[in-house]
N, C-alpha and C positions, 0 to 999 in steps of 0.2 A: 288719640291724635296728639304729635308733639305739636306744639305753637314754638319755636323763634319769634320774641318781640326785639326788635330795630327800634334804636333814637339813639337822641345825641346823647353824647357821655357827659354832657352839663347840665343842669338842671334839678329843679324836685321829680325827680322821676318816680324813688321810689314810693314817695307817696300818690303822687298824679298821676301812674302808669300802675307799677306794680300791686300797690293793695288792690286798686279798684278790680284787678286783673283776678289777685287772688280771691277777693271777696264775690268773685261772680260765680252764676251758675256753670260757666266753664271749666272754673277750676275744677269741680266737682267730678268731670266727665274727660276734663283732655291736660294735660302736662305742660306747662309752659316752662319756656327756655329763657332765663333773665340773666343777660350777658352782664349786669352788672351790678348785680343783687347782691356781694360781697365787696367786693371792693374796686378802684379804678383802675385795676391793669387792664391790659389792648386782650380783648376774648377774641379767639380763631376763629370767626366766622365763616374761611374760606373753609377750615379745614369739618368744621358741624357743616357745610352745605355741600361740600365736594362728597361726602359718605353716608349721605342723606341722611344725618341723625335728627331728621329733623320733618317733618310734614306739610307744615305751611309755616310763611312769613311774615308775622305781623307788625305791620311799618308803622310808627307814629311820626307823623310827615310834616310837624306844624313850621317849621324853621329847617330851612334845604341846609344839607349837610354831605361836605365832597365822601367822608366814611362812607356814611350811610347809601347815599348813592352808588358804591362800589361793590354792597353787598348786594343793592336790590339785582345791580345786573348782574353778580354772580349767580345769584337764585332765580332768573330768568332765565341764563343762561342754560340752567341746569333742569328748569322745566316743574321748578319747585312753586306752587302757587303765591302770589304777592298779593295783600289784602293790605291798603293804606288807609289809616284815618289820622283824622287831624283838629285840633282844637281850633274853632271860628275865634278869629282875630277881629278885633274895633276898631 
């Protein structure tokens, strides 16, 4: 399965999203898509969800983001499943 992970383009992502992502037993088994694993250019989300290079959409959803929301509804749109989680706020 590919995974698409979604979030904002500020952040420690790649340590608070991405290792954990790759140090799981999913890595093991399914291909995740990390729109911003090399560097900060704009990744074509439309264009990986319009030719389904992609299997499901994994949101991290802690702080709303107009991007992010524009992807999720492209990949509704398109009947791609959306799976959101989110880090509990204090």
């Amino acid at each position: 399965m590919i995974i698409y992970v979604s979030h904002l383009r500020r952040g420690p992502y790649e340590v608070e999203l991405y290792q954990p992502l790759l140090n799981s037993s999913f890595a093991k088994k399914h291909t995740f898509i990390f729109p911003h694993s090399s560097n900060q250019k704009p990744f074509n989300t439309k264009d990986l969800l319009e030719h389904k290079k992609c299997d499901i959409v994994l949101a991290e959803i802690t702080y709303p983001a107009t991007g992010q929301g524009i992807e999720l509804g492209w990949a509704s749109l398109l009947n791609i499943p959306v799976f959101c989680m989110y880090k509990k706020r204090h």
